[in-house]
C-alpha positions in Angstrom: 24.4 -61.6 -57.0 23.1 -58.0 -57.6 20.6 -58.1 -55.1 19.5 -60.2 -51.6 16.5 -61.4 -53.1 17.8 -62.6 -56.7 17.7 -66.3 -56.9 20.7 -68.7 -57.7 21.3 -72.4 -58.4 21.2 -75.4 -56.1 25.1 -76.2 -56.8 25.9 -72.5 -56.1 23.6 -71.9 -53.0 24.9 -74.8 -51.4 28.8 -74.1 -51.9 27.9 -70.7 -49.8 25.6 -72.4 -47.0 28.6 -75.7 -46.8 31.3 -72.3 -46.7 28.8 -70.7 -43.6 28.2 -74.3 -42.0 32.0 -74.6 -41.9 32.6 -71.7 -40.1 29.8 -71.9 -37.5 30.5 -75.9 -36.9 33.6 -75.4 -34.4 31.3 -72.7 -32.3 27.6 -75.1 -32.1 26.2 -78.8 -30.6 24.6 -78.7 -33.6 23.8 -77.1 -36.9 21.8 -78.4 -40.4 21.0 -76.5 -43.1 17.4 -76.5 -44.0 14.9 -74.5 -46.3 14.5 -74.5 -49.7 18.7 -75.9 -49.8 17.9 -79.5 -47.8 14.5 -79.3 -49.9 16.7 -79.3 -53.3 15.0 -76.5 -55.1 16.8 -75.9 -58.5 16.6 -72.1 -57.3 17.7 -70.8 -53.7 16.8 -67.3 -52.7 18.0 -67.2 -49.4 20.3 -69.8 -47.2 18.8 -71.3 -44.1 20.5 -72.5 -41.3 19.4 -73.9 -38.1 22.0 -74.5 -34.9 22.8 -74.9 -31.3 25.4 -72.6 -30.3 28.1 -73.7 -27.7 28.1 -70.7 -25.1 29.5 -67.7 -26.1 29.5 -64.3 -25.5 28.9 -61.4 -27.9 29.5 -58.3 -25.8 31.7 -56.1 -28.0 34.9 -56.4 -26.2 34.5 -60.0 -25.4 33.4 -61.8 -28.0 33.7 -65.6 -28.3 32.5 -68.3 -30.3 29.7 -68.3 -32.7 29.6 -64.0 -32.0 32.9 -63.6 -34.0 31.8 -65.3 -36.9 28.8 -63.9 -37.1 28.9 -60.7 -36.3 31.1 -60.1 -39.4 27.9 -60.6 -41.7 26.2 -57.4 -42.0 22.9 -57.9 -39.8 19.7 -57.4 -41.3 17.9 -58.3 -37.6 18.2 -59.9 -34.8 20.9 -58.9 -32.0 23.0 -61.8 -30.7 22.4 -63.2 -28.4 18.6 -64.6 -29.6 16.8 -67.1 -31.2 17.2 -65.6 -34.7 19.4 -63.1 -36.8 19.0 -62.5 -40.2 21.9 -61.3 -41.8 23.7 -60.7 -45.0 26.6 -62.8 -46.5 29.6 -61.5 -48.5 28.1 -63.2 -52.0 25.0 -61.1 -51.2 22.8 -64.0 -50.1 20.5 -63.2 -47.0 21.0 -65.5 -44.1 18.2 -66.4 -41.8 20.1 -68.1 -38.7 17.8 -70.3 -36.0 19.4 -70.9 -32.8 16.1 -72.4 -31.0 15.7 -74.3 -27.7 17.6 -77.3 -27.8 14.7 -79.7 -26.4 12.8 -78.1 -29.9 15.9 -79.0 -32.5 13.8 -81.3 -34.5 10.7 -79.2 -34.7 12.6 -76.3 -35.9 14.4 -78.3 -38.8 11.8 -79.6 -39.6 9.2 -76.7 -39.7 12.8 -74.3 -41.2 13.0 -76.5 -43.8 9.3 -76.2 -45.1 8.3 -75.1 -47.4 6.1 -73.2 -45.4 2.5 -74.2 -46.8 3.6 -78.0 -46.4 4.9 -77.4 -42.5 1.5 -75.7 -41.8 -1.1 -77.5 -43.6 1.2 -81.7 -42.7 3.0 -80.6 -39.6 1.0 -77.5 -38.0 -2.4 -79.5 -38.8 -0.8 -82.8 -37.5 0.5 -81.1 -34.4 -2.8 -79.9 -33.8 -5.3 -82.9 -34.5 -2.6 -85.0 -32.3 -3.5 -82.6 -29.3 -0.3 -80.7 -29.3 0.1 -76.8 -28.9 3.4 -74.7 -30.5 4.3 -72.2 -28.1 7.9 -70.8 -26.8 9.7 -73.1 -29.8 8.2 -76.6 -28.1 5.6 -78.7 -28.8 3.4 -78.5 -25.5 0.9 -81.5 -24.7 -2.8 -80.8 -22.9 -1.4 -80.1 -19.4 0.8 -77.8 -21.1 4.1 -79.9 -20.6 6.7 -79.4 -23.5 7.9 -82.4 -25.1 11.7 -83.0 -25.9 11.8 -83.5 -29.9 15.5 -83.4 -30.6 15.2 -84.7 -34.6 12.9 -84.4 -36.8 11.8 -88.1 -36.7 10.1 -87.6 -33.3 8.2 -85.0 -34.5 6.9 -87.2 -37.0 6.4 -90.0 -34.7 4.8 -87.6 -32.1 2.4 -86.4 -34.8 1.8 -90.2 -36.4 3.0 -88.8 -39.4 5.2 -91.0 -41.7 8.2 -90.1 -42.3 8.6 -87.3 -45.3 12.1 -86.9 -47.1 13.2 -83.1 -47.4 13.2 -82.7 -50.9 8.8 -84.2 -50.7 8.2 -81.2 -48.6 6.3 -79.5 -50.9 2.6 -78.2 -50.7 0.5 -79.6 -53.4 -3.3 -79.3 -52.1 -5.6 -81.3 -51.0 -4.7 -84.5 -48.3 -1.2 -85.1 -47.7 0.5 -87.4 -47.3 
């Protein structure tokens, strides 16, 4: 890639975001990729991944876990620790890293891997008219109590939205779905 923002193939994209996944595995509880990769767009212009780092520590002469492997990517933003880093990969592909609350897993998959029009006219708008409120990474009910949505299927079933596979995620108009 010549630039950040040029756009590869699917097959190729994937290779580099299974290559990142297999690094960061051994150091999280949990870790997908999402975006445009799970949605199975023939072009990728950026890798997302979303994760639950096991503790770790990323002061500079102690740094464990998920900090060593990420802090040899270039960063774009976002100092570890946090709840996002962007950073750049070797192959020139921008990474946009999610580590959100853990009790929020599924909402962030599913709102990370979009697109972004479909998760806020289906899942923003369904949120919403279901009498839910995003704020701090959960979904908070009327009394302002967060609710535990570990996959993405209860955040559907929270929502009364039937289920929509990944690669369906796409913004088309009108009523969905």
């Amino acid at each position: 890639m010549s630039a950040a923002t040029d756009r590869i193939p699917l097959a190729q994209a994937q290779a580099i975001a299974d290559e990142v996944v297999a690094q960061l595995r051994p150091h999280c509880e949990q870790i997908d990729i999402a975006g445009s990769i799970r949605r199975r767009r023939p072009t990728i212009g950026d890798i997302e991944i979303v994760c639950i780092p096991k503790p770790y520590d990323a002061t500079p002469l102690f740094r464990t876990g998920l900090a060593l492997v990420v802090e040899q990517w270039e960063k774009v933003k976002g100092e570890l620790p946090c709840k996002y880093s962007q950073r750049l990969l070797p192959s020139g592909m921008k990474l946009d890293l999610f580590m959100p609350d853990p009790r929020g897993y599924g909402l962030a998959l599913a709102i990370r891997t979009g697109s972004a029009e479909w998760s806020h006219h289906v899942l923003a708008a369904g949120w919403v008219k279901a009498g839910f409120r995003s704020e701090g990474g959960l979904l908070r009910d009327l009394r302002g109590q967060g609710v535990r949505l570990r996959t993405e299927r209860a955040v559907f079933d929270l929502i009364g939205l039937p289920w929509v596979p990944p690669e369906e995620r796409e913004w088309k108009g009108g009523v969905q779905p």
